[in-house]
N, C-alpha and C positions, 0 to 999 in steps of 0.2 A: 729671683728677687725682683723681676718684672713687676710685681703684682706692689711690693712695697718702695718701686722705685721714690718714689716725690722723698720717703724719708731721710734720705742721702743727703740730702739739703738742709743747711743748720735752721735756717730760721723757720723752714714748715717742719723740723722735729719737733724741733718747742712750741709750735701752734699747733701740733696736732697731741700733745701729752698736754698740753694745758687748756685745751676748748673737751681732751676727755674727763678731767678733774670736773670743770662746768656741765659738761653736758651730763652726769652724775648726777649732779647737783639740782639740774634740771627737772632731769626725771623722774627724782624724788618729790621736787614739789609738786609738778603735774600730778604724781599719784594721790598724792595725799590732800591735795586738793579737789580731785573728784572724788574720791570716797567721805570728805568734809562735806561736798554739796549733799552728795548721791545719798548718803545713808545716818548724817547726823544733822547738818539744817534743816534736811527736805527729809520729807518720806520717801524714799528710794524712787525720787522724781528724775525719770532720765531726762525731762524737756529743760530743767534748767541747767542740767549739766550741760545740754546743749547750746541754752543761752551762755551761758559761762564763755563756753569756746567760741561762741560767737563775738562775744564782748571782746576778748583776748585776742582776737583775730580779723575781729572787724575793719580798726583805722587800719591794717593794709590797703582797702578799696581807695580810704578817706584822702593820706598823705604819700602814696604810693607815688605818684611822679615828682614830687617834693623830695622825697626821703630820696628817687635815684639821681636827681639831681645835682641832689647835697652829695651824695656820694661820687660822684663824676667831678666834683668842682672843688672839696677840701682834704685836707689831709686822712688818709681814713683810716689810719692808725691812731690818730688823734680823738678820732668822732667816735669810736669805735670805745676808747678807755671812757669816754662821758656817757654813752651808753650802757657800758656794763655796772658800770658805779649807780648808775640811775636802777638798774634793775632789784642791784642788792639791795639798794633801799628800801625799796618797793617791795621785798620779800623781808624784812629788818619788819617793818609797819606792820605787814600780815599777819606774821608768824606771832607778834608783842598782843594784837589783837585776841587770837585766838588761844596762846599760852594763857591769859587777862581774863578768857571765858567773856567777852564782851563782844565778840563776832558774830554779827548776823548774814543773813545770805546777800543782802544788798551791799554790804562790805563788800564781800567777794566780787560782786558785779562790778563795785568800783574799782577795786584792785586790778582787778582782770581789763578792764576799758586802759585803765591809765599802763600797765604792763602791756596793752595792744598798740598802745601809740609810741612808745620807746623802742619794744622789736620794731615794729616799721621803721623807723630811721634806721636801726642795726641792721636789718637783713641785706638791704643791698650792698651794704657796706663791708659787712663780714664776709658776702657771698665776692664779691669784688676782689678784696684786698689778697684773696689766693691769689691773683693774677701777678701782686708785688712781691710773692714769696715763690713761685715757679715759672719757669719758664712756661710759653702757652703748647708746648708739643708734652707738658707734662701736668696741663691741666686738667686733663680726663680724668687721670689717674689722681689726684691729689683732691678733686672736688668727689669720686668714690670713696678714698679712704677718709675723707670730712666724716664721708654719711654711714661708713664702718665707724668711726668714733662717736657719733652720734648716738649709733644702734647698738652699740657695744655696752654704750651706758645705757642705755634699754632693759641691756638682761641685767645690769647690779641695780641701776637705782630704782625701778618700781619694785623689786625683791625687798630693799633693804627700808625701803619708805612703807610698804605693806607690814613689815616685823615692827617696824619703831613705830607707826601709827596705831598699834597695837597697844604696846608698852608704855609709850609718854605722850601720844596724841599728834597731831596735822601740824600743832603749832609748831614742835620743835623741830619739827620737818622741815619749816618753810626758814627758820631761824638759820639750818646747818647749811642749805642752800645758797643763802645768803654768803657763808661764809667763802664757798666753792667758787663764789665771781672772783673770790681774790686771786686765783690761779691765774685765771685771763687777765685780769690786770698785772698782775707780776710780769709776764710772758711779754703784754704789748709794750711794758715799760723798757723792758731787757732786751727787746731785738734785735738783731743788729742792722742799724737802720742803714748803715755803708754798702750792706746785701742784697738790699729790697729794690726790684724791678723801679724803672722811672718811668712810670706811663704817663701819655698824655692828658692831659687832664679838659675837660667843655671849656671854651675858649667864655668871657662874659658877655650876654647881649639879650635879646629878647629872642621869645619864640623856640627857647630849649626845649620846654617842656613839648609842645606841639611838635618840634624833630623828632622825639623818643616814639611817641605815637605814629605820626609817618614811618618810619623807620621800620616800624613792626606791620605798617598795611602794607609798606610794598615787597614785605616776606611773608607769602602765604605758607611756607613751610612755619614759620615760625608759629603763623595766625593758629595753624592745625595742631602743631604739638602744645599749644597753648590752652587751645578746645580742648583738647585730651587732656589735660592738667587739669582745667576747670570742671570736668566731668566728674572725675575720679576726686580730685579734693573737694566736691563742695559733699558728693552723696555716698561716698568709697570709702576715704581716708579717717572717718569718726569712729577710730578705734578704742577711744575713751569710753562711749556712748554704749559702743556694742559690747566690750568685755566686763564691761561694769555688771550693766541690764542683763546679759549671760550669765556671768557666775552670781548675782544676789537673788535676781528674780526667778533664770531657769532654773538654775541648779542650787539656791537657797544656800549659798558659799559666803563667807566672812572675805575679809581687808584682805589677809595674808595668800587667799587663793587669788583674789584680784589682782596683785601685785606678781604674781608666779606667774599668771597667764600673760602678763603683758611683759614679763622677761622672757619668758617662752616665744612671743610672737618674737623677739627683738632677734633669736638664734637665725632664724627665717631674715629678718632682716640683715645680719652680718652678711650671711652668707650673699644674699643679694648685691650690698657692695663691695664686696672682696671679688666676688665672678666678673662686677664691671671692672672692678679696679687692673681686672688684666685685661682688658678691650683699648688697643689704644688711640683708637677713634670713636664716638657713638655714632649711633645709626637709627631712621628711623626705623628699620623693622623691628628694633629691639625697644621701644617704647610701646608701639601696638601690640606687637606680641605679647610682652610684658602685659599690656591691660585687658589682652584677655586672658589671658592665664590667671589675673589675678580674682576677675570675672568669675571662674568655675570656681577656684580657692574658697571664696567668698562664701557661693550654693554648698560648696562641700560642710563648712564651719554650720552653716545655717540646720543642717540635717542632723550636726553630730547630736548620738543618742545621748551621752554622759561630758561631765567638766571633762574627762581627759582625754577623750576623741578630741572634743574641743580643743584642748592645749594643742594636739598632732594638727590642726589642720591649719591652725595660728601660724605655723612655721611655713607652709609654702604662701600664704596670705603675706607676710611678712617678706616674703623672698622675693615675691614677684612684685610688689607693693614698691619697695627698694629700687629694686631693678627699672621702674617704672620712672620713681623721683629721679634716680639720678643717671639715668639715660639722657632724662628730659632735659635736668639741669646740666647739664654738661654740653648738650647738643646746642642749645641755648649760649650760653659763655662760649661754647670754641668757635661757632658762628658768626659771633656780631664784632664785630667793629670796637678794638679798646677805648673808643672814646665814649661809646653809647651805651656800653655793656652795665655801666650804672643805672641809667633810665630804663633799658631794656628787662634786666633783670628786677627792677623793683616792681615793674608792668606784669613779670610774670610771679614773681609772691604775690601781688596783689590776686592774679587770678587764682594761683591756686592753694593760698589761705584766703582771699578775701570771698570764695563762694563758702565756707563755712557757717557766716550769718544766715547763708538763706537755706545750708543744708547740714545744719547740727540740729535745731529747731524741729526741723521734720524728720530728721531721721527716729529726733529722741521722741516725737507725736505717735510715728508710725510703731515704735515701741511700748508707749506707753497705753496706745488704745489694740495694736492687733498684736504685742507680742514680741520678745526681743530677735526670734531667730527671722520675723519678715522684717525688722532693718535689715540685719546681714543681707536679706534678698533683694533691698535697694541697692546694697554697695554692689553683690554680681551684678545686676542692671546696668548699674554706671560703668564697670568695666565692659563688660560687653558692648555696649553702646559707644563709649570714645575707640574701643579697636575698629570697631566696624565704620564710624565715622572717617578714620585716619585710612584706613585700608580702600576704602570706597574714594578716597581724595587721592590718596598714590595713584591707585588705580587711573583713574582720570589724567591726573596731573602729567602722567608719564605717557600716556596712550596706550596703556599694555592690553594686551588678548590674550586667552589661552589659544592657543594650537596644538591641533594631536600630530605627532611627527611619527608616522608609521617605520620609517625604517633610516639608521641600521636599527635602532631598538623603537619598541612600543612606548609613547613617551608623553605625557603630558608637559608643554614649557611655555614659561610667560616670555611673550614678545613687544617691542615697540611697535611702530606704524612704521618703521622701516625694513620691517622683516628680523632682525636680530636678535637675540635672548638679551630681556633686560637685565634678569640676574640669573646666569647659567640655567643649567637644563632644569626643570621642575618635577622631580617626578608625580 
């Protein structure tokens, strides 16, 4: 029961059954929101689905040390029910639109800006308020099973958004979603608030924001896994972009394959945070490794001959993908400092949603003039590229060498500049 410890605890059971009711809900609209852009606004134009994700993802750059602020300094049980209320709205508007037959693609743009500036206050604050609901020797584990809930509704809601976009269209897609924030509101209304961790909260004054920043330059550990983040989410993580432009353009596939593939990748995904969710530390070698693994995954997707090679190679893309996020995010939170872990983590969604404006745009170019399988061969680039980056920084960081240690065995091992193995023998 290792692996499901955090759910032993009342108040992360009910916030982990009720963020999976939402994150369903989620993923529904995401679907049927790109197959809206992709193949019924547009002419199966991948650059504006890229803009889309970019609008939707942008104000992290914009409110990013604002929004971890706000989340360091108020209630964030509180901020967290105004945020979710605001989304369904937001998804209430869309859906009335397009049920209406009155949606155009600049709607979506606005939809999508105005839902980019509300997650940015939510994300540091959701990613946070784990810390009021578990203890911190049990935060590894409970910010894995987040992103096992997350990816779990991966494999139901683009399946079941691909069938009903189908059948009654995107709008009522975006309608039922709407209704799925009530779960998270019910949960944050209901918890028990007598339970919940008292953490310290940014004392008021000037110059918070520029602490959050400092904070982060005089951790160059942080700076690196940060790099790595930004790598992989600005050119890696646009797996909207790529399974869309895969199964319409290569393989000439309708909604309901689109929707199968991207539950198919989410299998890849569980798995990836259920294997962290028994780590009860992270580590950096399990971030770089992760990104290149994710790296080949990537070239392997890009080669498959048929949709259903494709679907098989979705699953290790997805796994190591996972394993990547929440290595990162984890490493990140168990790290810093509960007072700063607000600002710190809104700095790190900022990087690594906020390079999506400048790498959904190019991925969806690079698609639309040479072809969908040389995206995928941007995303291996970006992986391969932040491992090698992170590895080449350890390396240094640490002062390590190889040494051949002839005897008692024939043996290759990493050492410090003290002589010592930094991490046991290497073969």
């Amino acid at each position: 029961m290792g692996m499901f410890r955090s759910l032993h605890i009342h108040n992360y059971r009910v916030w982990f059954f009720g963020a999976l009711v939402s994150n369903i809900g989620t993923w529904m609209q995401r679907t049927a929101q790109d197959w809206l852009v992709y193949d019924i606004l547009t002419d199966q134009d991948a650059a504006a689905m890229g803009i889309v994700m970019a609008l939707q993802l942008g104000p992290q750059l914009l409110v990013a040390p604002w929004a971890g602020l706000i989340a360091d300094s108020v209630d964030r049980r509180k901020l967290l029910i105004i945020t979710q209320l605001s989304m369904a709205v937001l998804g209430v508007g869309l859906g009335l639109m397009v049920v209406l037959s009155v949606a155009e693609l600049w709607h979506v743009y606005a939809f999508a800006l105005a839902l980019g500036f509300v997650s940015a206050v939510d994300a540091p604050a959701r990613q946070t308020f784990v810390s009021e609901l578990v203890r911190d020797d049990y935060l590894p584990n409970a910010v894995a099973l987040n992103s096992a809930s997350f990816n779990g509704a991966r494999m139901v809601g683009p399946a079941v958004a691909g069938l009903l976009t189908v059948a009654v269209g995107p709008g009522w897609v975006f309608m039922i979603n709407a209704l799925t924030f009530g779960a998270m509101i019910f949960v944050l209304m209901t918890i028990r608030r007598s339970e919940l961790r008292v953490l310290e909260k940014s004392p008021p004054g000037k110059g918070r924001i520029r602490e959050g920043f400092r904070y982060v330059r005089n951790r160059p550990d942080l700076m690196m896994v940060m790099l790595a983040i930004f790598i992989v989410g600005t050119f890696g993580l646009n797996f909207a972009v790529y399974i869309a432009a895969m199964a319409r353009t290569e393989f000439n596939s309708g909604a309901g394959v689109f929707g199968v593939l991207s539950s198919v990748m989410a299998v890849g995904s569980v798995a990836g945070a259920l294997l962290s969710a028994r780590r009860s530390k992270p580590r950096l070698r399990f971030i770089y490794g992760a990104a290149a693994a994710f790296g080949v995954a990537c070239a392997a997707a890009a080669l498959a001959p048929t949709v259903w090679l494709f679907g098989l190679t979705l699953v290790p893309v997805g796994l190591f993908a996972l394993t990547l996020m929440t290595s990162a995010n984890a490493y990140v939170q168990t790290t810093t400092e509960q007072v700063m872990r607000g600002r710190v983590m809104a700095l790190y969604f900022a990087i690594f949603l906020g390079g999506t404006p400048i790498g959904a745009p190019i991925v969806g170019l690079v698609s639309n003039t040479f072809g969908p399988r040389w995206s995928l061969a941007v995303a291996a680039a970006a992986g391969i590229t932040a491992a090698l980056a992170g590895m080449i920084w350890a390396w240094r960081a640490h002062h390590l060498r190889l040494r051949y240690d002839s005897a008692p065995r024939r043996r290759l091992r990493i050492e410090t500049d003290f002589g010592e193995p930094a991490a046991g023998p290497q073969r």
